[in-house]
C-alpha positions in Angstrom: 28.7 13.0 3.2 27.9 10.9 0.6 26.9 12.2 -2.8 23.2 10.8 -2.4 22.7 12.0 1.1 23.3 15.5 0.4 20.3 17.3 1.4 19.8 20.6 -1.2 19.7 23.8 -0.5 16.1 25.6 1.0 15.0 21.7 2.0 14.5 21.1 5.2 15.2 17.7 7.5 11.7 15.4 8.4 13.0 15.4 12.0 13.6 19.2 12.0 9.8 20.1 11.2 9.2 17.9 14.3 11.9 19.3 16.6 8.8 21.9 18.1 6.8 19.1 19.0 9.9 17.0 21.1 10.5 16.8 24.2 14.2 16.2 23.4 15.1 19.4 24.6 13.8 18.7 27.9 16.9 16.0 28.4 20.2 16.8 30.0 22.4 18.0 26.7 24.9 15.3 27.4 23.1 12.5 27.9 21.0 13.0 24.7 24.5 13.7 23.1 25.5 10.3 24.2 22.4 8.6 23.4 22.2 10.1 19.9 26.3 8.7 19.4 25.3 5.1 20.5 22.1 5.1 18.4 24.5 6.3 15.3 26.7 3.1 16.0 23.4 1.1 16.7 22.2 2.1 12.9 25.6 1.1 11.5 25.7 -2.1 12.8 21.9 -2.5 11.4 22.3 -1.3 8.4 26.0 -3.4 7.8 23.9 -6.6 9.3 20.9 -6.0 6.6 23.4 -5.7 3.4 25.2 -9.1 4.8 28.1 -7.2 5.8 30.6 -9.0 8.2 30.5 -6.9 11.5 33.6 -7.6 13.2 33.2 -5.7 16.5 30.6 -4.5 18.6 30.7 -1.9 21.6 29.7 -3.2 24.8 26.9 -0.3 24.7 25.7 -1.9 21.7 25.4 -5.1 22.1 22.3 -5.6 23.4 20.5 -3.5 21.1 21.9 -5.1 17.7 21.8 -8.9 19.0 17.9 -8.0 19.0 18.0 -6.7 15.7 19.5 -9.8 14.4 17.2 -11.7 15.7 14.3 -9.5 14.4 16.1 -9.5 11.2 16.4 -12.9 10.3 12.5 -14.3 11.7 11.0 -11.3 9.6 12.8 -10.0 7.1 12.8 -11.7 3.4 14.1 -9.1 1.3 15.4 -5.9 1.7 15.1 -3.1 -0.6 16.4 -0.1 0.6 19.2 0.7 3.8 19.5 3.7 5.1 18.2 5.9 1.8 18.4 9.8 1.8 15.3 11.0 -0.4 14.7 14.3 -1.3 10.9 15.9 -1.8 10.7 18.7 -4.7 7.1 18.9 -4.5 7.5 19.5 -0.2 11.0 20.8 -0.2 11.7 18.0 2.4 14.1 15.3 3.1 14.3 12.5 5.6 16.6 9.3 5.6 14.6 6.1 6.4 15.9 3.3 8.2 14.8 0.4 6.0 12.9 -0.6 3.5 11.8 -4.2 3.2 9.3 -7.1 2.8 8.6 -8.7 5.6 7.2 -12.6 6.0 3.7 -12.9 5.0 3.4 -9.7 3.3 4.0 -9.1 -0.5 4.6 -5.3 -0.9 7.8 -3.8 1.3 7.2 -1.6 4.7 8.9 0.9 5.6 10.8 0.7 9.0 13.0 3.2 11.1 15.3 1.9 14.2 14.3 3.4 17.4 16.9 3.0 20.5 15.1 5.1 23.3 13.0 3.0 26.2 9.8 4.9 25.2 8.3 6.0 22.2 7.8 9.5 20.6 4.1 10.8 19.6 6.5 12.4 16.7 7.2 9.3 15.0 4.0 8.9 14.2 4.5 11.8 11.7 8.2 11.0 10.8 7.6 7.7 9.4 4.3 9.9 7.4 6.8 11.9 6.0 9.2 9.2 5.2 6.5 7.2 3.3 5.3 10.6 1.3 9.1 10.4 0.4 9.2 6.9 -0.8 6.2 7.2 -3.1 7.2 10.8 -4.6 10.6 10.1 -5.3 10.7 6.0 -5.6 7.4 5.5 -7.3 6.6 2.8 -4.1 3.6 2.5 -2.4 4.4 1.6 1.4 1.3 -0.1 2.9 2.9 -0.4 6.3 4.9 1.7 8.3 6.4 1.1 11.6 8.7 1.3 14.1 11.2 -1.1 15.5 12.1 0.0 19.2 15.6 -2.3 19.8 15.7 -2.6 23.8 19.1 -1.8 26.0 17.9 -5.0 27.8 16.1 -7.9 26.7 15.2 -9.7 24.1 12.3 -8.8 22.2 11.6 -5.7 20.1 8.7 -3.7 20.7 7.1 -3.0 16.9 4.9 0.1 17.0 2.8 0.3 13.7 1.6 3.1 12.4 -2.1 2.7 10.1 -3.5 6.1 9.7 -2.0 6.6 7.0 -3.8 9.3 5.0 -4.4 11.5 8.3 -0.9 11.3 9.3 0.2 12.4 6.1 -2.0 15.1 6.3 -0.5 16.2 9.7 2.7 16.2 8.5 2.0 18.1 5.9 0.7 20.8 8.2 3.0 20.9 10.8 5.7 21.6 7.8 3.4 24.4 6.9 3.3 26.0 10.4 7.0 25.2 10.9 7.6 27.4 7.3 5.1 30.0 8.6 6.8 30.3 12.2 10.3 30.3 10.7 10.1 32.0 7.4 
């Protein structure tokens, strides 16, 4: 683990507040173990692609998924600020790792965008990407007027973008749901 991804003592992950609310564990162990492997390689190949990194081989299980991003990528993207970027809340005790940070075509300020592999969306993303903007203003100073989701299909070739506006309510839900968490767990 990287020096900048550790996550401190007493914090605890975005995702993990969440987990109560998933309905991950209702999914046959393996297969989740499988599709959380191929969604790791999937974020590699993103992140590598955003930084102008040569990629020099792609799984077949893959392939799909990151030739859509490329294409994504390149109509929308004009610069990118952060990849992949471990933040750290003091003020919530949090910390969540972000996808991407950039500016996309026609907008001015950057938005903040996590990869998504499943064929359906989560309610709990909603949330996650609340968190994961809290993060960015606390501990980078940046505002994040938009906030969405990029859901990369196995098949295909179009992205489905959920966006996320709420972003004061969200926030606050967040914020509550790491409260009960706390108070459940201790």
């Amino acid at each position: 683990m990287k020096k900048k991804d550790k996550i401190p003592e007493g914090y605890l992950r975005v995702t993990q507040v969440l987990n109560p609310f998933s309905t991950l564990k209702e999914i046959d162990p393996v297969t989740l173990a499988n599709a959380a492997d191929r969604g790791t390689r999937v974020h590699t190949l993103c992140e590598s692609y955003a930084l102008g990194l040569f990629v020099t081989e792609v799984d077949e299980d893959c392939k799909n998924y990151f030739e859509v991003y490329k294409k994504w990528f390149d109509a929308m993207v004009v610069k990118v600020i952060h990849t992949e970027l471990r933040l750290n809340s003091p003020t919530y005790k949090i910390s969540g790792e972000f996808d991407l940070l950039a500016v996309l075509k026609g907008d001015t300020e950057p938005t903040l965008i996590d990869i998504k592999t499943p064929a359906s969306s989560s309610v709990s993303w909603q949330l996650q990407t609340a968190a994961y903007q809290l993060l960015a203003k606390e501990v980078l100073g940046l505002e994040t007027p938009r906030r969405l989701c990029l859901m990369l299909p196995k098949y295909g070739d179009s992205p489905k973008i959920v966006e996320y506006k709420n972003h004061a309510k969200d926030q606050d839900l967040y914020i509550k749901a790491l409260e009960l968490y706390r108070f459940f767990n201790g």
